[in-house]
Structure formats: C-alpha cells, structure tokens
C-alpha positions in Angstrom: 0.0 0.0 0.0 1.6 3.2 -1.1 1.8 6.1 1.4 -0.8 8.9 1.1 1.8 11.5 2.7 5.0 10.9 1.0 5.6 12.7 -2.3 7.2 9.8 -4.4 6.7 6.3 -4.3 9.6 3.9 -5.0 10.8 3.6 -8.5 8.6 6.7 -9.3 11.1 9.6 -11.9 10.9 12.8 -9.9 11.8 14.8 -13.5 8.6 13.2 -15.0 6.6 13.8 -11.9 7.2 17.2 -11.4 6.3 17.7 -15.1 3.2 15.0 -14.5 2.4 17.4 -11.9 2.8 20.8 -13.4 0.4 19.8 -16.2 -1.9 19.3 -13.7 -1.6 22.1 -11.7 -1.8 24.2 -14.8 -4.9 22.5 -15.7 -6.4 23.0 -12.2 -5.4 26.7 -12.4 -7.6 27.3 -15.7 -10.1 24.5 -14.7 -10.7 24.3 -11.3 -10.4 20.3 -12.4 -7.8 18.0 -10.9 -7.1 14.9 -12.3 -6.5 11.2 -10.3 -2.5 11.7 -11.3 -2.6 14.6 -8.1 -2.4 13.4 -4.1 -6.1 13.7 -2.6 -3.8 16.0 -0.1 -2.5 18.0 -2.5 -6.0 18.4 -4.6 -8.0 19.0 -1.2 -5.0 21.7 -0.2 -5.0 23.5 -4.2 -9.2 23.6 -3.6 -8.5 25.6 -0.2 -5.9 27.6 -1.8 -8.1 28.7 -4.6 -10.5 29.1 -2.0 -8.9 31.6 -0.4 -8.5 33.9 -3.6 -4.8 33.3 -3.7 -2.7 34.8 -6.5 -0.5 31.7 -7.7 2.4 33.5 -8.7 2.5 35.4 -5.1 4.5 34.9 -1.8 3.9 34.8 1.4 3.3 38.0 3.2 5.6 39.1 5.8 3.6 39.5 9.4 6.2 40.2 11.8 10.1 41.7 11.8 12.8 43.2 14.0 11.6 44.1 17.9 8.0 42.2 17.3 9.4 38.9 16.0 11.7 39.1 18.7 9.5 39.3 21.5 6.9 37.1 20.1 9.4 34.2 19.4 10.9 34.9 23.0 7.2 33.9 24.5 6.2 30.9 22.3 6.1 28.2 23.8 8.4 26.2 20.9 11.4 28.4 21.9 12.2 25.8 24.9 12.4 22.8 22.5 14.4 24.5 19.2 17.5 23.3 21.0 15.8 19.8 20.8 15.0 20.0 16.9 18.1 21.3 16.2 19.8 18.4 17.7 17.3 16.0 15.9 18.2 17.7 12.6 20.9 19.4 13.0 22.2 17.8 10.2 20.4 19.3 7.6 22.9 22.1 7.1 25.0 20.2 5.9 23.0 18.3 3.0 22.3 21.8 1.8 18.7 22.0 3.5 16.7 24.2 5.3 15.3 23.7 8.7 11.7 25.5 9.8 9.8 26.1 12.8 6.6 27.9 12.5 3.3 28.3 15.1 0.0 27.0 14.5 -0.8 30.2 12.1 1.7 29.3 9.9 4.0 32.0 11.1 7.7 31.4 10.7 9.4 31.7 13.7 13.1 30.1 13.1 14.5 29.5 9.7 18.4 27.8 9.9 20.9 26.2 7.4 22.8 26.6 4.4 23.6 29.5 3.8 23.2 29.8 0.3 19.8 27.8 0.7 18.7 30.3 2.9 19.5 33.2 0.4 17.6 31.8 -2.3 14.8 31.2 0.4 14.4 34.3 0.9 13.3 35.5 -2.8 10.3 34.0 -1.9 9.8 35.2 1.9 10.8 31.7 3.1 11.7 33.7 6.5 11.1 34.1 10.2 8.5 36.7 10.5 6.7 35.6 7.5 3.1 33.7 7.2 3.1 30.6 5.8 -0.5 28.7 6.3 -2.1 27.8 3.2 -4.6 30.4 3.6 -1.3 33.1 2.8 1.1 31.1 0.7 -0.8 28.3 -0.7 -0.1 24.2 -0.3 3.1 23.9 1.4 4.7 21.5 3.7 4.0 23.3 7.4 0.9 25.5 6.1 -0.5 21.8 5.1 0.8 19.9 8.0 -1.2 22.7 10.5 -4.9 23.0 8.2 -4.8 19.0 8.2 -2.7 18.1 11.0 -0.6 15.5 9.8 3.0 15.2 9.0 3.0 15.7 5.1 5.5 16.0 2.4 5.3 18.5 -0.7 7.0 17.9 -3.8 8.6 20.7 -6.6 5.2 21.5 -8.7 2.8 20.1 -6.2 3.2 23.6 -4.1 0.1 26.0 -5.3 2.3 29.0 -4.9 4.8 29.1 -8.3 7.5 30.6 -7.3 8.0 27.9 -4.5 7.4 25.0 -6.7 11.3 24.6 -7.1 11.7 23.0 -3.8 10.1 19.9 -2.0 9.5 20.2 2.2 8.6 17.8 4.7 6.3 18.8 8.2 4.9 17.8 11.3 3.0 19.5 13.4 3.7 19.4 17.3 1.2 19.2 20.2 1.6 20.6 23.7 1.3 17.3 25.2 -0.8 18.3 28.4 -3.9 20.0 26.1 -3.2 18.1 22.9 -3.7 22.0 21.6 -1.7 22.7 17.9 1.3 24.7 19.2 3.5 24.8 15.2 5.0 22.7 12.9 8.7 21.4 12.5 9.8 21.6 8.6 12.4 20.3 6.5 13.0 22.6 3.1 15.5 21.6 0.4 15.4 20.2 -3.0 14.2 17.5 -4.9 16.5 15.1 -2.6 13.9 16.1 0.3 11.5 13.8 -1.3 11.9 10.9 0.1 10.7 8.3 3.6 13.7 9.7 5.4 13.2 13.3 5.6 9.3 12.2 6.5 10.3 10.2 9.2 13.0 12.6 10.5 10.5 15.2 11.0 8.0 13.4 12.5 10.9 12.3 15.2 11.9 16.0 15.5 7.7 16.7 16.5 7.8 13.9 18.5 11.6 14.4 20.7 9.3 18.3 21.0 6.6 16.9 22.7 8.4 14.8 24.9 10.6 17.8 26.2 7.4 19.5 26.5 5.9 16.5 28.9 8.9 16.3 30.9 9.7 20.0 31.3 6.2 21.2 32.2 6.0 24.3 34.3 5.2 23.8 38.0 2.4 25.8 39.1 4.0 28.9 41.1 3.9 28.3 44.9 0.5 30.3 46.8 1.4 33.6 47.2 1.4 34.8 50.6 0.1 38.3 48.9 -0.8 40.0 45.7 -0.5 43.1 44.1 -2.3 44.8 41.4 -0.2 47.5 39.5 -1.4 47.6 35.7 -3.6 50.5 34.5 -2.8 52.1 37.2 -0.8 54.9 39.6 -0.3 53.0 42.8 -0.5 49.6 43.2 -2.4 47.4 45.8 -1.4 44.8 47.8 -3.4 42.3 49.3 -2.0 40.4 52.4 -4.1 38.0 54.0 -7.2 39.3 52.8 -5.9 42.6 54.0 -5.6 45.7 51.3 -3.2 48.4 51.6 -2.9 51.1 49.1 0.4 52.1 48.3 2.2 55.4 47.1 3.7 55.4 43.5 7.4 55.3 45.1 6.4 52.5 47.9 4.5 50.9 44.4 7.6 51.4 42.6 9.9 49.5 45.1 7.3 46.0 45.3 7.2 46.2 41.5 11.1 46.0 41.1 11.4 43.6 43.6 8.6 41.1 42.5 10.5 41.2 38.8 13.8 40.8 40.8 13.1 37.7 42.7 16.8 37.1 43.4 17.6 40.1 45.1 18.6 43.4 44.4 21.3 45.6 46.0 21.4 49.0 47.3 22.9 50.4 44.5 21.1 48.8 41.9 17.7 50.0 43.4 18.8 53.0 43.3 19.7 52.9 39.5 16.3 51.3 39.3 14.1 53.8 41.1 16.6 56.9 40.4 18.6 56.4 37.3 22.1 58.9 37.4 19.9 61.3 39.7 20.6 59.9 42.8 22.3 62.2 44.6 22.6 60.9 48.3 22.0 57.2 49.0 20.5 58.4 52.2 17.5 59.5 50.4 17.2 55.6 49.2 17.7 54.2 52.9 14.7 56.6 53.9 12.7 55.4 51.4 13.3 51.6 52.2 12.9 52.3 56.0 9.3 53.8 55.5 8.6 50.8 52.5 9.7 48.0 55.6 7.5 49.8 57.9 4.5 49.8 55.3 4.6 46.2 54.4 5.7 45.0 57.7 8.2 43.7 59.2 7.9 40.1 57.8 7.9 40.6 53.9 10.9 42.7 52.9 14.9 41.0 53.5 17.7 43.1 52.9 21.4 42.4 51.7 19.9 41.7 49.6 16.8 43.7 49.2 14.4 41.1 48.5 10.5 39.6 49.4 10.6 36.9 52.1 7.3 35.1 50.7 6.1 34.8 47.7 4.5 37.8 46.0 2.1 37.5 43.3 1.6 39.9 40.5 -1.0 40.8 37.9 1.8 41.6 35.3 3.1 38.5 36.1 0.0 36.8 35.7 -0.1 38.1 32.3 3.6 37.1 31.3 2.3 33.5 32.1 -0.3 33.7 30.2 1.4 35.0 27.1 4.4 32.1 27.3 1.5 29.5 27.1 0.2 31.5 23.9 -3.2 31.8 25.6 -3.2 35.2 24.1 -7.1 36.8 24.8 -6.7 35.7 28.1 -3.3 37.7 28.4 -5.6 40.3 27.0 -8.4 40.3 29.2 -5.8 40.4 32.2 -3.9 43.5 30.7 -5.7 45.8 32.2 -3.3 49.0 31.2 0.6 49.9 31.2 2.4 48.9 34.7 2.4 51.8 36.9 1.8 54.4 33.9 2.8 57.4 36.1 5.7 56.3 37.0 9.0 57.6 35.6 11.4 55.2 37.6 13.9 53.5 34.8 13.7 49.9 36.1 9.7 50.8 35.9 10.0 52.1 32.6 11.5 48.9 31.3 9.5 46.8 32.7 6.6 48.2 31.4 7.5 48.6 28.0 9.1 45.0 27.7 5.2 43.9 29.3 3.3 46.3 26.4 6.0 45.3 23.1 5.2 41.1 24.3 1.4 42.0 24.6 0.9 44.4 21.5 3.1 42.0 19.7 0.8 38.8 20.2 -2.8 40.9 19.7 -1.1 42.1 16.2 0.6 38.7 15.5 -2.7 36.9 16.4 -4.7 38.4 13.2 -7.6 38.0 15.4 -10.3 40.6 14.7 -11.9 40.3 18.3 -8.2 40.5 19.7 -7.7 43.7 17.7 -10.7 45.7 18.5 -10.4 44.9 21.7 -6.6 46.5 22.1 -7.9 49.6 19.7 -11.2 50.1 22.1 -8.9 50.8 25.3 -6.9 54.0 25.7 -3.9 52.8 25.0 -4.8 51.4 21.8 -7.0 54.4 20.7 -4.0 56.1 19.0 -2.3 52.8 18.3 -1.9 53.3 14.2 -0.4 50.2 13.7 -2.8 48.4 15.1 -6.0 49.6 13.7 -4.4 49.3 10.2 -3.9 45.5 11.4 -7.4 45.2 12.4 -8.9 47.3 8.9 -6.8 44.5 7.5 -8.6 41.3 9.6 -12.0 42.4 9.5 -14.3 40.7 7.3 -15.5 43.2 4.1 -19.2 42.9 5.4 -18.6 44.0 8.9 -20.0 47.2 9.9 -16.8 48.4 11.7 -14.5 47.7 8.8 -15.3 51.0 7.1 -15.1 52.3 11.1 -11.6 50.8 11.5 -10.2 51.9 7.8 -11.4 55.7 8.7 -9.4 55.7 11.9 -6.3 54.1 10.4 -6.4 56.6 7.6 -6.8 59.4 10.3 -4.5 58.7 12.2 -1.9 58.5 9.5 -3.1 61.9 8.5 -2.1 63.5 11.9 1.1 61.6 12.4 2.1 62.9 8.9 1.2 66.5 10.0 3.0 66.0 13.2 6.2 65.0 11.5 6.0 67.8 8.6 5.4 70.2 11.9 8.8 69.1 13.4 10.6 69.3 10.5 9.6 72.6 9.9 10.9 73.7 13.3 
C-alpha cells in the first residue's frame, strides 16, 4: 500500500513527476479540475488555496520583523524545544537543506541552514516573520501539516504557490502534550533530494523528541502567594496580604514592582539605578525610602542584603507574562488591564513596562484575530495605536459594519502623524 503523505513512491522519476504534476496544476489553475495523477492531499490543499483567492504567482506576506518577531518568538512556547529539533536535525545544514519552525498560524518563527539555501529562500519570503498557512502562501509543507494536522511532504510543482514549486518540504505538526492543543510545525525545506521516507520520518521524530521535552519540562504551578499586588492600568499599586488591602504610594509601588521582577535580590545600588537612574544624589535618600517601604509592608515581607520579598509575592503583570508564554493570548488580554504603573518615571519601571506592552501588542497584532484587535484599539492605549488599527482594517471581514469604522481611523491617524512629523521638521 503506497503512502498517502510521502511525495514519491519507489521507482517513481521525480523529473517526469514534477512535469506529470505541473500539467496538472496548470490544468487546475484554468479549470478548477484535478485529475487522479494529483495526491487527494495536495487536490483538497490546491481547492483551499483557490478558495482563499490566492494569486498563484504570489509569496507569502511578511507579518512580523525586528523588535516584534523578537519578543513574540521569545514567549512561544516552541522556543524551549528549538534546542531539541536542532539536535534532531541538526544535520540538515550540511546536505544543503533548510530547517523550519513555524506556530499554529503558519508563522515562521526560526528558519536555519545553508547559507546559500537560505538566500535563495528568501526571494520567496521563506523567513522568520513571514506567514506561511495555506490560507497566505498556498499548499506547502508546514501550512499543510497545521490546516490537516498531519506530517505531510510536498514535492517541486505540487506547491500552489509558483515561485515555490522549485523546492520539495517535509512537516509535522507538534502538540503541547498536556492540552493536545496545535502549538506549530517542525519543517524540512530543500530540494528534490527532500523527497523521500527519510526526511518524513525525521521530522516526525523531530515533532515527536518536541513533545516529549514539553511533557517532561512542564511548568510547575507557582507556589501560593502569601500576597498580591495589582499594579497595571494604574498609579499606585495594591497589595493584598491576608485578605488585608493596603494602598500604596507610587514610590512604595515602585519598590514592590522591582522587587517582584527581581526575585533574586537586588542591591542597594542597583535599586537606586532602578528607582533613580544617574539622579541619585545621596543614597540616604534611598535608605529613607526603604525604611518607610519596611514599615509599610511589615516587618515580615521585605529582607535586605539583599533587598528582597521573604514570601512569595504574586503579580497581575506576572500573571499576564504567564499567560502569554502559554500563547493563551485573549486571556493575556483580558488580564492587561493598562501599562504597569503608567505614572511612574522610575527607569527599572520604565522597562519593565514597555518589555510587558511590546510582548502584549506584539501577540494581539501577531494573532490576526479581529476580536483581539478591536479589543486592544477600544482601550486608551490602543485608541492612538496606528499600527494596530491598520492590522485590524486588514482582519476584519469586508461585510462587517466596523471595517469602514476601523479603515477611517487608520487613515486618520496616519493623517495626523504625517502633519506632526512635517510640523517638526519645519521647526
């Protein structure tokens, strides 16, 4: 029985296949007809490409770069086992291939190997940042592995998409192995050579060495806090200690903020860098502020030398960092409930808050989820956000009512950035 996921049986002549294939493909494209000689995996995966309007002489659209890709591939869950599929294939390199790690939309998040093969990748957006289900790049190896969830190989002219129909890729997807919930897909990327059982099976023990990490290295629930504190969306934070609440001053708020994202400790000097910057003047002025922080948490929370929380200390940004390393992303959402401690100044504030706001913005835009998106536009700091009501003009359906809504604002706001920047040029 031949394999209904491997591009070439035994004996089968790749040259006259890929021309078998082409024929067919061209047929399809001018008849919407395809013929027994095609997969059923590849005819199903060409009927949802054409489906989904797709041009087939276009490339994948590009959905995240620079800062954003960063911070989105920092979160995903996958980034604990690349080390793992790298040492499964880590061989690929050197036969010339490519290997691929993408999320369950498609979206690249590691590309790695040849160098040469990777420059020629990239003429068709074969690259981390770029979007590569079948609904954006047509049937491919990990766009086809995630819409039918099976490890599948693609061969040369089988691809919908022309310009990537010199090169043949094998997928699997991977599984978080606690929810059995779609977290990406492993991918092999090469040439004709790619086309055989090996590079199938390789994959498929690359998905499978994932999920095991994942099983074995599952996160242990954080230890019950002895107290929480709220701090986003707002100018002081509170902090709840045995069902008591006490309201503290932004400084005091400051101080439990650093030291909650500082679980190891922090020094003398280094709060003061934190809270203070090069403005500290006399470290007096920090010992004051720590003595009147000890007396308003009490005397068995805070440790010094160093400065650090006795019990454990719960957070709502933390809970929201969680959250968005699981890649449960609209329930990261619905817990953001504004920028940490917008009022304050402090530097070790500062960056804390805006690594919290790039990770969050970054997996609303990254989502491409229209409920996602209106949400972040709807609060005040989104109301301004450009970027992110082009994304969601982009993701809303043409019949919804706020499409026309969401393209007005876009196109406003670009309007008055432009101004503002003409403005400062001008002076």
């Amino acid at each position: 029985m031949s394999n209904p996921w491997l591009a070439l049986q035994t004996g089968v002549d790749p040259v006259a296949r890929i021309g078998e294939i082409g024929r067919a493909h061209d047929r399809f494209l001018t008849a919407g007809a395809v013929d027994g000689r095609v997969r059923l995996v590849v005819a199903d995966s060409w009927r949802r490409s054409a489906r989904a309007a797709l041009e087939p002489d276009s490339t994948a659209p590009i959905d995240l770069a620079d800062d954003a890709l960063d911070a989105y591939r920092a979160g995903h869950p996958l980034a604990a086992v690349l080390p793992v599929i790298r040492q499964v294939l880590g061989d690929v390199a050197d036969d010339g291939d490519l290997l691929a790690v993408c999320d369950a939309r498609g979206r690249l998040l590691w590309v790695e190997g040849d160098r040469a093969a990777v420059r020629r990748a990239e003429r068709m957006n074969f690259v981390a940042g770029a979007r590569w289900d079948e609904r954006h790049a047509g049937t491919n190896a990990p766009g086809t592995a995630l819409a039918i969830d099976h490890a599948v190989q693609i061969f040369a002219t089988e691809h919908f998409s022309r310009p990537v129909q010199p090169w043949t890729c094998s997928a699997a997807p991977i599984h978080d192995p606690h929810t059995g919930v779609l977290l990406g897909a492993v991918d092999i990327t090469g040439g004709d050579q790619v086309a055989n059982p090996y590079s199938l099976a390789l994959v498929r023990a690359a998905a499978r060495a994932a999920e095991a990490f994942l099983a074995s290295a599952r996160r242990a629930a954080p230890p019950p806090a002895a107290a929480t504190v709220a701090a986003l969306g707002r100018g002081e934070a509170t902090l709840t200690v045995d069902g008591r609440r006490v309201r503290l001053g932004r400084r005091h708020a400051e101080l439990l903020v650093l030291l909650i994202a500082h679980p190891e400790g922090r020094t003398g000097e280094q709060l003061g860098l934190d809270l203070y910057g090069d403005d500290l003047r006399n470290p007096v002025t920090l010992r004051a502020e720590l003595s009147r922080f000890r007396r308003a948490l009490g005397p068995d929370l805070l440790d010094s030398r160093p400065y650090r929380l006795r019990s454990a200390v719960d957070a709502d940004f933390l809970a929201v960092t969680r959250l968005l390393e699981s890649g449960d992303v609209a329930a990261a959402l619905d817990a953001y409930h504004g920028p940490l401690l917008p009022d304050s100044d402090a530097p070790g504030v500062v960056r804390l808050r805006t690594d919290l706001e790039v990770q969050m913005r970054a997996a609303v835009r990254a989502s491409r989820d229209p409920r996602l998106l209106d949400a972040w536009t709807r609060a005040p700091w989104g109301a301004d956000d450009l970027e992110m009501w082009q994304a969601l003009a982009r993701a809303l359906p043409a019949g919804s009512p706020r499409a026309p809504l969401a393209a007005a604002r876009a196109r406003q706001l670009a309007g008055e950035y432009d101004a503002t920047w003409l403005q400062r040029l001008r002076h």
